[in-house]
matplotlib code that plots the C-alpha trace (Angstrom):
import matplotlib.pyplot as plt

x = [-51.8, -52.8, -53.2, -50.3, -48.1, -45.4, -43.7, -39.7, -38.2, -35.8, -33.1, -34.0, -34.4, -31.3, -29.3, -28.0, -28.9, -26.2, -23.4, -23.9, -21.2, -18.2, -14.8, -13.4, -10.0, -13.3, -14.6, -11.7, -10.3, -13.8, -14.2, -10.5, -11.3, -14.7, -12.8, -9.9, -12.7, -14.2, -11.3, -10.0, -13.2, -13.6, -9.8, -10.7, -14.0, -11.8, -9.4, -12.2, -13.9, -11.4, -10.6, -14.2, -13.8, -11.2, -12.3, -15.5, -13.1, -11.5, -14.4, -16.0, -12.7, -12.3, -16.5, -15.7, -12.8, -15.0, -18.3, -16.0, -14.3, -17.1, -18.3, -15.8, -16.0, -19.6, -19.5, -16.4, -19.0, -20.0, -23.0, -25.4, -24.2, -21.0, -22.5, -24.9, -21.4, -19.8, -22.9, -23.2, -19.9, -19.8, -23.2, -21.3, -18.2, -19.7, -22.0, -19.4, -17.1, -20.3, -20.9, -16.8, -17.0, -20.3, -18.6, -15.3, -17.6, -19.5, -16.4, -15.4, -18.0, -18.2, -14.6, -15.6, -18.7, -16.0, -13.1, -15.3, -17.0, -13.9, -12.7, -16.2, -16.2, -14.4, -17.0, -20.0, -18.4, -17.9, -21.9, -23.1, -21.3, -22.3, -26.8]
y = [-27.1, -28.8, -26.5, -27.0, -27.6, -25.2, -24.3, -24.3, -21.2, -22.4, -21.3, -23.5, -26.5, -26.6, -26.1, -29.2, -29.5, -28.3, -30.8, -33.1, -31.0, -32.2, -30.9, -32.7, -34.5, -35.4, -37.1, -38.3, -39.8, -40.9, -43.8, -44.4, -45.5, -47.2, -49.6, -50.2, -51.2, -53.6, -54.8, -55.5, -57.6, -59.6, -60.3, -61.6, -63.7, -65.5, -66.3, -68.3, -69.3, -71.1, -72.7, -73.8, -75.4, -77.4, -78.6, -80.0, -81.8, -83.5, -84.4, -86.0, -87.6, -89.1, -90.1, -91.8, -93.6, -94.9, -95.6, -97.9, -99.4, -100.0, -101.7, -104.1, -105.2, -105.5, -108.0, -109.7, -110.7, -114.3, -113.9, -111.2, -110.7, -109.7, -107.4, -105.6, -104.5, -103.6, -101.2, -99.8, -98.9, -97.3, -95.3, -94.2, -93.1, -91.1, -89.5, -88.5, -87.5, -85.3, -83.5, -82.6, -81.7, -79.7, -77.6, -76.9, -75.6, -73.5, -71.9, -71.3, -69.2, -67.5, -66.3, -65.7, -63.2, -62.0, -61.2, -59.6, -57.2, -56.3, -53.6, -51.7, -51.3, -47.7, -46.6, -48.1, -46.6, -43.4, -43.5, -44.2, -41.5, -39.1, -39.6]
z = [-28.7, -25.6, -22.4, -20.1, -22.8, -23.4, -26.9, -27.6, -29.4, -32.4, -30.1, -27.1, -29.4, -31.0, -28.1, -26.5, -22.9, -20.7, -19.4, -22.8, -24.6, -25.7, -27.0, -29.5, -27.2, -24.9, -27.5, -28.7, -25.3, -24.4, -27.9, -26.9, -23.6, -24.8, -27.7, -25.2, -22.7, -25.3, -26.4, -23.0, -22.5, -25.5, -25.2, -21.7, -23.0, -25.6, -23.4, -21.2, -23.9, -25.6, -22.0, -21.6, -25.3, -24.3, -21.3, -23.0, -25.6, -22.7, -21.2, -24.5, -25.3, -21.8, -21.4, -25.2, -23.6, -20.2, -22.4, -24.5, -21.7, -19.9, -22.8, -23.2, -19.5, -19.9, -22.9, -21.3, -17.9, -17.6, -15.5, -15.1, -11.7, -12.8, -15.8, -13.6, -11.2, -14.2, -15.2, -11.8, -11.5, -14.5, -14.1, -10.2, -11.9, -14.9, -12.9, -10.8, -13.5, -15.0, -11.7, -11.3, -14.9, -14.1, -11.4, -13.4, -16.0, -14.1, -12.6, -16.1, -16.8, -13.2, -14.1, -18.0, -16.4, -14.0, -16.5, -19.7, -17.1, -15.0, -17.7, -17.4, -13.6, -13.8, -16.1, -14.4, -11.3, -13.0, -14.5, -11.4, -9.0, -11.7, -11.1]

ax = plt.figure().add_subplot(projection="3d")
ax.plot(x, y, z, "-o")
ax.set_aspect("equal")
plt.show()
């Protein structure tokens, strides 16, 4: 054995450390807590989940609808004047409707990130008071 290494008696090393030791109601209470915790959050993640779903089928439903409406105006110009207004206007508006689309999503998910973690702040609190 290396020097400055010490050995463990067979009584030292099967004895949990101190503190770590649970009755069985502690244990009991404690995966209660835990699986209502994670079931609190995934409950909360599908929730905004299937909200973030939907809003992409809206948005894919309603950029279908302006693509092919666009479209129509385009091959119904008579002179290229006309068809490059028709183009610009629909390049302004779907870029427009992408970056409104763009920030309702990302608010989405700010409130998905808010709403799973929300159950596991009195733990984290509890974790952290304890160091």
């Amino acid at each position: 054995m290396a020097e400055g290494r010490s050995r463990l008696t067979s009584k030292q090393a099967s004895a949990p450390p101190k503190g770590i030791i649970m009755t069985t109601e502690e244990m009991q209470k404690f995966s209660k807590d835990s699986m209502e915790m994670a079931m609190s959050s995934l409950g909360a993640w599908s929730k905004t989940a299937q909200a973030i779903a939907v809003e992409f089928v809206d948005y894919s439903k309603k950029s279908a609808e302006g693509s092919a409406a666009a479209w129509e105006k385009l091959m119904g110009a008579k002179s290229l004047d006309k068809a490059m207004e028709v183009q610009s206007e629909y390049l302004k508006s779907s870029y427009e409707d992408f970056v409104a689309e763009a920030t309702k999503l990302g608010e989405l998910y700010t409130d998905l990130a808010k709403e799973a973690y929300k159950p596991f702040e009195g733990a984290l609190a509890k974790a952290t008071a304890m160091k």
